[in-house]
N, C-alpha and C positions, 0 to 999 in steps of 0.2 A: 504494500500500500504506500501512495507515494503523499506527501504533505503539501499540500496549496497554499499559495497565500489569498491573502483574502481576496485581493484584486485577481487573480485565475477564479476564484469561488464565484467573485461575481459573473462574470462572464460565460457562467456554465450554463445551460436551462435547467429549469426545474428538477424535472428528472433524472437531468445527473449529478445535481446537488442530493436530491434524497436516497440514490442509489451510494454515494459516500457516504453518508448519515446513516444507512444500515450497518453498511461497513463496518463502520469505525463502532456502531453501537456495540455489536457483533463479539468485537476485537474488545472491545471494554468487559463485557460480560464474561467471555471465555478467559481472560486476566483474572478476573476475578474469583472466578470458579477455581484456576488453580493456583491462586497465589501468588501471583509472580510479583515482580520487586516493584515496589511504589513510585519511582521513581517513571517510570515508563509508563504506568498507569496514569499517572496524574499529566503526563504530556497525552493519552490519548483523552483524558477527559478535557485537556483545557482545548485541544482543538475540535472534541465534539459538540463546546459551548458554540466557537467558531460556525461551525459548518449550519449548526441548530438554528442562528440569528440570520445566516447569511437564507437559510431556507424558509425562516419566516416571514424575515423582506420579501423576498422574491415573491412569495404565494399574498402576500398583503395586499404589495405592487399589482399583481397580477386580478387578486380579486377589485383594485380600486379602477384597474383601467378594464376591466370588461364592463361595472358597471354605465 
């Protein structure tokens, strides 16, 4: 799995901001399940905060211009 910055996040569509979003959820969960060092975990939570915002704008944006 490779890390975006936020400006590639934005420029993804929808779809494949929430396809990273499972991802990384995915990769958070299975860390957790066995353990592994905190350190690594806590970089995949602070970019799934990232990815989470980047996909709420996008869908916000999105429902405020088809209105």
């Amino acid at each position: 799995m490779r890390i975006l910055t936020r400006d590639q996040l934005r420029n993804l569509h929808v779809s494949e901001i929430k396809s990273i979003f499972l991802e990384v959820r995915s990769k958070i969960n299975k860390a957790r399940r066995k353990n592994l060092v905190a350190e690594s975990l806590i970089e995949l939570e602070i970019y799934y905060c990232y990815v989470f915002r980047e996909l709420e704008n996008k869908q916000w944006y999105e429902s405020k211009r088809a209105s």
